[in-house]
N, C-alpha and C positions, 0 to 999 in steps of 0.2 A: 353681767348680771347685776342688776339692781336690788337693794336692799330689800324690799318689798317682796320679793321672788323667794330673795335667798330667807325669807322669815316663813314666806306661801310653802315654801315645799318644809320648812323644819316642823312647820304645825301640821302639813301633813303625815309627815312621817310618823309624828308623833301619836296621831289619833291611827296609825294604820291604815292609812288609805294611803296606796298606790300612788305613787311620786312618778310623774314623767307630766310632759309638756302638754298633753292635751287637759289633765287636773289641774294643773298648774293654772292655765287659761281660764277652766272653772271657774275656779275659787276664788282667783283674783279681785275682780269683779263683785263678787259675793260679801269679802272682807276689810276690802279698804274703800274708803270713801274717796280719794284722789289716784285714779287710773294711771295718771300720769309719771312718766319714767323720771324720776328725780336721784342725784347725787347723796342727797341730803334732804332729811324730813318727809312730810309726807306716808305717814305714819297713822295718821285718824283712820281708826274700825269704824266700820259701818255696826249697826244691831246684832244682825246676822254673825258678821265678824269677832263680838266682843262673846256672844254666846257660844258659840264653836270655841272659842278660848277658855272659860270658865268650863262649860260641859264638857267637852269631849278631850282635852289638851291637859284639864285641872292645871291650867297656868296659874299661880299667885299674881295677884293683882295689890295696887296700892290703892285705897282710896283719898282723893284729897279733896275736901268739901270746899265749895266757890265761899268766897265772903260774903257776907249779906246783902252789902252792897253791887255787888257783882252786875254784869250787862256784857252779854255777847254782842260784841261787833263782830263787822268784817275784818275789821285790823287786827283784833284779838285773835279769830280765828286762821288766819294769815301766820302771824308770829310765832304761833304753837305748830302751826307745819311745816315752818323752817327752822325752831329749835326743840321741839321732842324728838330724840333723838331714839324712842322706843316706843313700840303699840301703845297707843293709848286711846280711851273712851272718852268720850264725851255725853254723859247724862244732862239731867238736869237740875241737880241740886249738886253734882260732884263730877270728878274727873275722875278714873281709870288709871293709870300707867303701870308697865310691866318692870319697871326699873325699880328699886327702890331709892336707887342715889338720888334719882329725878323726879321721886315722890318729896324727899328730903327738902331738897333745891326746890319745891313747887310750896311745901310748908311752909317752908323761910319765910315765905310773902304773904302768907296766912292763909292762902288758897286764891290771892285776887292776882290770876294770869295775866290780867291786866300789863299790871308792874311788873312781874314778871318779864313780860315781853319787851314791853319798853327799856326794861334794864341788860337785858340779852342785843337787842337791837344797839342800844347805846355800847354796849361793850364790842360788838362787833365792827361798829364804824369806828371805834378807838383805834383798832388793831390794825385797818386800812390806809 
């Protein structure tokens, strides 16, 4: 079972809907934006997904505002699906996340994910 599932049936649970494999399949779809079965990351809400979390779940969310500067790439948006390590949103003047340690750690860098990633990317090829 992939992390994504086991988060799909806890938010179900939570809003009281019916947990078994055909819901499951549902909502999938509905809530994350990367379908795909990942180890790790892969974790960005779709609209749909971030609103069923605030409305019906009342999940607490972090907000963490982009820098001024700010510019979504592909590479940006890459890096944050292999290290948000918890649901999180992507607006458009701010990010989402359900961590707060990883709102914290997203602070540090003033909100520019940018750096962010780069610095997580770079820290993980150290390690290798």
């Amino acid at each position: 079972m992939n992390t994504k599932e086991i988060y799909t049936k806890i938010f179900l649970k939570q809003a009281d809907i019916a947990v078994s494999d055909l819901s499951v399949k549902e909502y999938m779809p509905l809530w994350w934006k990367n379908n795909r079965e990942k180890k790790t990351g892969g974790l960005r809400l779709t609209d749909a997904g971030f609103d069923f979390l605030i409305e019906k779940v009342k999940l607490k969310t972090y907000e963490v505002p982009y820098s001024a500067n700010f510019e979504f790439t592909t590479q940006v948006i890459i890096w944050l699906d292999q290290f948000i390590d918890c649901p999180y949103y992507l607006g458009t003047r701010s990010m989402h996340v359900t961590n707060e340690k990883k709102a914290l750690e997203l602070s540090l860098f003033s909100g520019d994910v940018r750096k962010y990633g780069i610095m997580k990317a770079l820290k993980k090829n150290k390690k290798e």
